[in-house]
N, C-alpha and C positions, 0 to 999 in steps of 0.2 A: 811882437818882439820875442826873439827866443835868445837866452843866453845862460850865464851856468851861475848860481847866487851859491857861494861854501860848495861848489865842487856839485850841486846839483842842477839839475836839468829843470829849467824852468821855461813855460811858455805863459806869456803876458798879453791878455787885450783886452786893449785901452779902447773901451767902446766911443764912437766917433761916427758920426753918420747921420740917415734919418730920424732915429728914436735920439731926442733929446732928452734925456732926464735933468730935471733942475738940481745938477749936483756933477762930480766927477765918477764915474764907474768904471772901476777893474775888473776885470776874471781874469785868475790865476790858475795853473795848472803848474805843481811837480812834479816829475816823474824821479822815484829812486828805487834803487836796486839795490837784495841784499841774498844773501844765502837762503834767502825763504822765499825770495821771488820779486816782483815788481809791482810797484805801488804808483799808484796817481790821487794827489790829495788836489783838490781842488777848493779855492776860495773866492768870495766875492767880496769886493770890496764897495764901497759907497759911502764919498764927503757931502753931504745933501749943501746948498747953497738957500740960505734961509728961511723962512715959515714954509715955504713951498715943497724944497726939497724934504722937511721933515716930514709932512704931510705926507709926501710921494712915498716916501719910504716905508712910515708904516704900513699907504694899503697896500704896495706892492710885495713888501716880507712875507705874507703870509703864502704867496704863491709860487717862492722860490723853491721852498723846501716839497712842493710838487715838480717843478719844471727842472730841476738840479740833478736831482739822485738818475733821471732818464736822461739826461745829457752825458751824462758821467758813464754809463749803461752803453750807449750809444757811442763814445770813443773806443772804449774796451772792446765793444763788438766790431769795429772795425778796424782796432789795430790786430784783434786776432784774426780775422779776415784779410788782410793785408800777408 
C-alpha cells in the first residue's frame, strides 16, 4: 500500500503469504525530503498473537537488526541505480 500519512510518502507491507508468523506483521517505509536531501526511515512492526507469537518474536529479534540495515542498503542502491 502506498499513500501520503501528514503529507509524507509512505510505502506499507502488510506481510501475507507463505511465511505465517503467529502474530500480525508490517514493514514500513517513509520517504522525506528536505533541504539536506532524502531520507528513508524504515520500521517494523509486530502484534504477536499469544504465547507463540511472543516466543517467535523474541528468537526472531535478534536477527533483524542483521537482515534490516542490508535491506535498507539495498533500496538506496537501487533507487540510485534507477
Amino acid at each position: 500500500m502506498v499513500g501520503y500519512v501528514s503529507g509524507r510518502l509512505v510505502l506499507r507491507l502488510i506481510k501475507e503469504g507463505h511465511m505465517r508468523p503467529p502474530g500480525e506483521a508490517c514493514l514500513e517505509w517513509r520517504v522525506t525530503t528536505s533541504s539536506r536531501g532524502t531520507r528513508l526511515t524504515q520500521c517494523a512492526r509486530f502484534k504477536p498473537r499469544e504465547l507463540l507469537g511472543r516466543v517467535y518474536l523474541y528468537l526472531v529479534a535478534p536477527f533483524h537488526g542483521l537482515v534490516f540495515p542490508g535491506l535498507v542498503r539495498r533500496i538506496i542502491a537501487d533507487a540510485h541505480a534507477a
